[in-house]
Backbone bond lengths (Angstrom), bond angles and torsions (degrees), N, CA, C in turn:
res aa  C-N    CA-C-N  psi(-1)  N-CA   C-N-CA  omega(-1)  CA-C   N-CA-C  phi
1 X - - - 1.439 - - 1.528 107.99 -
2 X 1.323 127.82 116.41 1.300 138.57 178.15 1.465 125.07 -76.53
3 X 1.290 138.76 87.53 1.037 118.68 -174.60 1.991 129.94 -72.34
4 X 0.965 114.90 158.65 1.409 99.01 -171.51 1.584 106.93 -111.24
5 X 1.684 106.57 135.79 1.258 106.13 178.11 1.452 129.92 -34.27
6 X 1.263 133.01 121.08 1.701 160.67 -166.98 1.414 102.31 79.14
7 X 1.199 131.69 -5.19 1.553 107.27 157.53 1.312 130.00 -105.76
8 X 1.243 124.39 145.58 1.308 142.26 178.98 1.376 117.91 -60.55
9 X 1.742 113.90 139.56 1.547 105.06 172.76 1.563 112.78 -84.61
10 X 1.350 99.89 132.97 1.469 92.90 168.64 1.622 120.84 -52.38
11 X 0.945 106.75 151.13 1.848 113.68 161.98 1.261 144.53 -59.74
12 X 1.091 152.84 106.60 1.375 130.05 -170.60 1.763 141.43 -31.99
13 X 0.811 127.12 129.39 1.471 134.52 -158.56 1.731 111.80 -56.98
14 X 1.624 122.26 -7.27 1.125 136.62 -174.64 1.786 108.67 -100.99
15 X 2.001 116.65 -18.96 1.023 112.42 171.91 1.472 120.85 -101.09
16 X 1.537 108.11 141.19 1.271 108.59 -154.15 1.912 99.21 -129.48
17 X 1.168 116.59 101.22 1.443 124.74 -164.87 1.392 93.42 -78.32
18 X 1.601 134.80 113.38 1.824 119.00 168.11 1.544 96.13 -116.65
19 X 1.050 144.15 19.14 1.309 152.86 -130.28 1.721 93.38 -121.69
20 X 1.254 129.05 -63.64 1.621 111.09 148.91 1.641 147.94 -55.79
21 X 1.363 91.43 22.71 1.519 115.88 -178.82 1.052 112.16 -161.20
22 X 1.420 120.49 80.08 1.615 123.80 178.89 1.411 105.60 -82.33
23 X 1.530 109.96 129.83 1.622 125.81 -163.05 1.591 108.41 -40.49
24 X 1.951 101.35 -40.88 1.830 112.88 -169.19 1.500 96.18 -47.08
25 X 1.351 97.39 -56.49 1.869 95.33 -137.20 1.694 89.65 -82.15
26 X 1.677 143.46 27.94 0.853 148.08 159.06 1.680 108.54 -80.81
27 X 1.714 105.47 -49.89 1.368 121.38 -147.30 1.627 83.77 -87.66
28 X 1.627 115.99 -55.10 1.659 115.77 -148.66 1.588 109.06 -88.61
29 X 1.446 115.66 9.46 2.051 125.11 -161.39 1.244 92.58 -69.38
30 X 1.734 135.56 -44.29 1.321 119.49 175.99 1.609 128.41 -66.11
31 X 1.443 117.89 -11.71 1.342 141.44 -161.04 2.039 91.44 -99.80
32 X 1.027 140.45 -41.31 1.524 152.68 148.19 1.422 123.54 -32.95
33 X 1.864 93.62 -58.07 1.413 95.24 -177.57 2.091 113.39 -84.68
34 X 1.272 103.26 -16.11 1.339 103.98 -164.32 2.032 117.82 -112.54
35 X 1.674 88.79 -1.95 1.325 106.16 -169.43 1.846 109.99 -66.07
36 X 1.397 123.22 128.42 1.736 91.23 178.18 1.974 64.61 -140.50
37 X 2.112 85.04 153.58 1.528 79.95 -166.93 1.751 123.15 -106.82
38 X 1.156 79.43 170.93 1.769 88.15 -177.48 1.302 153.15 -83.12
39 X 0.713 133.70 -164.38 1.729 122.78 -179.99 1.790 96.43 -68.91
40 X 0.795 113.29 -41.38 1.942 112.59 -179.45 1.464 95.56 -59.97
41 X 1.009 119.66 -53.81 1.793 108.24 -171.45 1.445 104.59 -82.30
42 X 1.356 132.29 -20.18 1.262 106.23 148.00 1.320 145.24 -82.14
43 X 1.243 130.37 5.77 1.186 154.31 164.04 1.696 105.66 -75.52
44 X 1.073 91.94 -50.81 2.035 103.81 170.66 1.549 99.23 -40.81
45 X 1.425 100.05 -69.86 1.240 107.53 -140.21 1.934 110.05 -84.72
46 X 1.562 97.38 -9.52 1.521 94.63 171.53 1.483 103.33 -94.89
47 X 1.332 132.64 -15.41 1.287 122.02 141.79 1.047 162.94 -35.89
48 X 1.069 100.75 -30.16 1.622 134.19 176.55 1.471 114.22 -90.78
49 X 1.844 109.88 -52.85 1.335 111.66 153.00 1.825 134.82 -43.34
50 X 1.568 94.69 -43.88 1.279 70.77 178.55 1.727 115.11 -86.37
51 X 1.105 120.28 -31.86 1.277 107.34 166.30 1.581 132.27 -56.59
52 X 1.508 112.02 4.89 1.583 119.97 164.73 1.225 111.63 -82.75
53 X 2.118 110.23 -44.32 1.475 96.26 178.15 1.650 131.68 -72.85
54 X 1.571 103.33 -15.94 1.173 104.74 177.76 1.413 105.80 -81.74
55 X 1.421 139.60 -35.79 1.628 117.70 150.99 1.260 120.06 -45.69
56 X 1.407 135.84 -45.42 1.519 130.39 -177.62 1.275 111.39 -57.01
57 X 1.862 118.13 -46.30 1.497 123.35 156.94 1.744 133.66 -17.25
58 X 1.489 81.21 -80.22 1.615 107.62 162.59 0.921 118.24 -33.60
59 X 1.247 126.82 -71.25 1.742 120.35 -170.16 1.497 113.76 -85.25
60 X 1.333 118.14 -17.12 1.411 105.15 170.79 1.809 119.91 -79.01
61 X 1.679 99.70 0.03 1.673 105.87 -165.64 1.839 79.34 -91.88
62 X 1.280 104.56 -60.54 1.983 103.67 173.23 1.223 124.08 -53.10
63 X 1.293 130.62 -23.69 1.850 123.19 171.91 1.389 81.90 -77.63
64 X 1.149 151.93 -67.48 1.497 137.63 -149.00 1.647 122.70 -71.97
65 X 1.570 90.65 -11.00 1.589 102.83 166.38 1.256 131.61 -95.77
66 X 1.476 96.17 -17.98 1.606 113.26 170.16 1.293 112.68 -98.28
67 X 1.325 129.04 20.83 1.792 125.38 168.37 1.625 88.13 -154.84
68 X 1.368 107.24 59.67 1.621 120.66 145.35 1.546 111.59 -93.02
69 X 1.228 126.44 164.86 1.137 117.02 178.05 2.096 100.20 -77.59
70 X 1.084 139.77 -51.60 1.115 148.58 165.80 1.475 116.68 -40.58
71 X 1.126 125.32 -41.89 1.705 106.40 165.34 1.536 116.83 -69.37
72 X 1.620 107.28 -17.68 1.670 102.54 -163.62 1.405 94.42 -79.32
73 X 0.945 97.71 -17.88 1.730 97.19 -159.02 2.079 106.55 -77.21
74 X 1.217 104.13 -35.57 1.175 116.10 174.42 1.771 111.17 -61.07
75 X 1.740 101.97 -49.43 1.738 108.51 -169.69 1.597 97.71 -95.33
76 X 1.757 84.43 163.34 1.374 100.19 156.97 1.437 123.34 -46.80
77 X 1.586 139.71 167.54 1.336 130.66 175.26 1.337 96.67 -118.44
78 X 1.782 126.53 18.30 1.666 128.31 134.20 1.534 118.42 -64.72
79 X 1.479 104.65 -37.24 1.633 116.20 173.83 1.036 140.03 -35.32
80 X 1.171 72.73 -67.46 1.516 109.79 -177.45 2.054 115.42 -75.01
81 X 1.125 117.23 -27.51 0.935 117.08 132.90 1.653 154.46 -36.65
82 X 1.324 88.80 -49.19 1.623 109.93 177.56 2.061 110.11 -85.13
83 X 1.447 89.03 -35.27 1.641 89.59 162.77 1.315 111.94 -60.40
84 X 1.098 118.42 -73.59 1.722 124.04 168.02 1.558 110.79 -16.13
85 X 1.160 102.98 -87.28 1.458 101.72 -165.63 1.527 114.28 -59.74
86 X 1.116 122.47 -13.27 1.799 129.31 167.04 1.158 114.73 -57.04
87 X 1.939 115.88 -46.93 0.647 118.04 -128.52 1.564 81.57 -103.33
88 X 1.623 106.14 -65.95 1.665 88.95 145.94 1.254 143.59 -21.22
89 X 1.282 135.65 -49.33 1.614 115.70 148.98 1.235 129.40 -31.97
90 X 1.774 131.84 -57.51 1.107 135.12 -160.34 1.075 91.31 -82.68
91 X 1.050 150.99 -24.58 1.830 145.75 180.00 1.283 88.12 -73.57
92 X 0.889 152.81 -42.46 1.064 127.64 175.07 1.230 154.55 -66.86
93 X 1.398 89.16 -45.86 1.750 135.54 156.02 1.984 98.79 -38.85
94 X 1.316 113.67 -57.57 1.384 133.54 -156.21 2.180 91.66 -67.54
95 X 1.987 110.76 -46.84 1.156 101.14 -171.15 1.584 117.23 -77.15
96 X 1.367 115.08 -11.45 1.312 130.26 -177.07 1.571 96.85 -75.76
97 X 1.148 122.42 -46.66 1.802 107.36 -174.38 1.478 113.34 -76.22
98 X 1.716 102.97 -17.75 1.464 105.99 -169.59 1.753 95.62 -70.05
99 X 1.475 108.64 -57.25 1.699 114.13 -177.40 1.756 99.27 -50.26
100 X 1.149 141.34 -32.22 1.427 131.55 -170.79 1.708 110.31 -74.56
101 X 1.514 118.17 -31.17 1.101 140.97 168.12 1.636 116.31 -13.35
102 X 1.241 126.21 -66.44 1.643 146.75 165.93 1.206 108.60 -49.87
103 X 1.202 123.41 -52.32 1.435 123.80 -166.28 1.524 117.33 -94.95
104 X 1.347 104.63 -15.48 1.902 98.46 178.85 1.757 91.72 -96.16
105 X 1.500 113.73 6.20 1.903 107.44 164.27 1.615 94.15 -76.64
């Protein structure tokens, strides 16, 4: 079978591509467009909030306890470092789920 320049050979009759049409988003596209949410996703989602601010809490009550003059004085100033930046991570960690908050409603 010869194909002719700019067209494509067809494929064999045994391959079956479903991979640009995943069955879900066939069955659930009206459930996407029409979905507005509910008391379950708000319950989710003020859940989640408040357990972000009480991480954002947390570590901002511990960075301010760990760059007193009186804890430094006790730790190393490697320590105290490594607290910091930990602690700094999870503050962060904590504002990233808070900003995701709206949108996984």
């Amino acid at each position: 079978m010869d194909v002719l320049p700019g067209q494509r050979q067809q494929p064999p009759s045994w391959v079956v591509n479903r991979s640009c049409q995943p069955p879900l988003q066939e069955r659930y596209a009206g459930e996407y467009v029409e979905h507005t949410p509910g008391w379950k996703e708000a319950v989710t989602a003020a859940a989640v909030l408040f357990v972000s601010l009480i991480i954002i809490s947390a570590n901002m009550v511990f960075i301010s306890t760990v760059q007193t003059q009186a804890f430094r004085r006790l730790t190393e100033k490697s320590t105290v470092f490594l607290l910091t930046s930990l602690s700094c991570s999870d503050l962060l960690t904590g504002l990233l789920i808070l900003s995701g908050v709206y949108p996984a409603m």
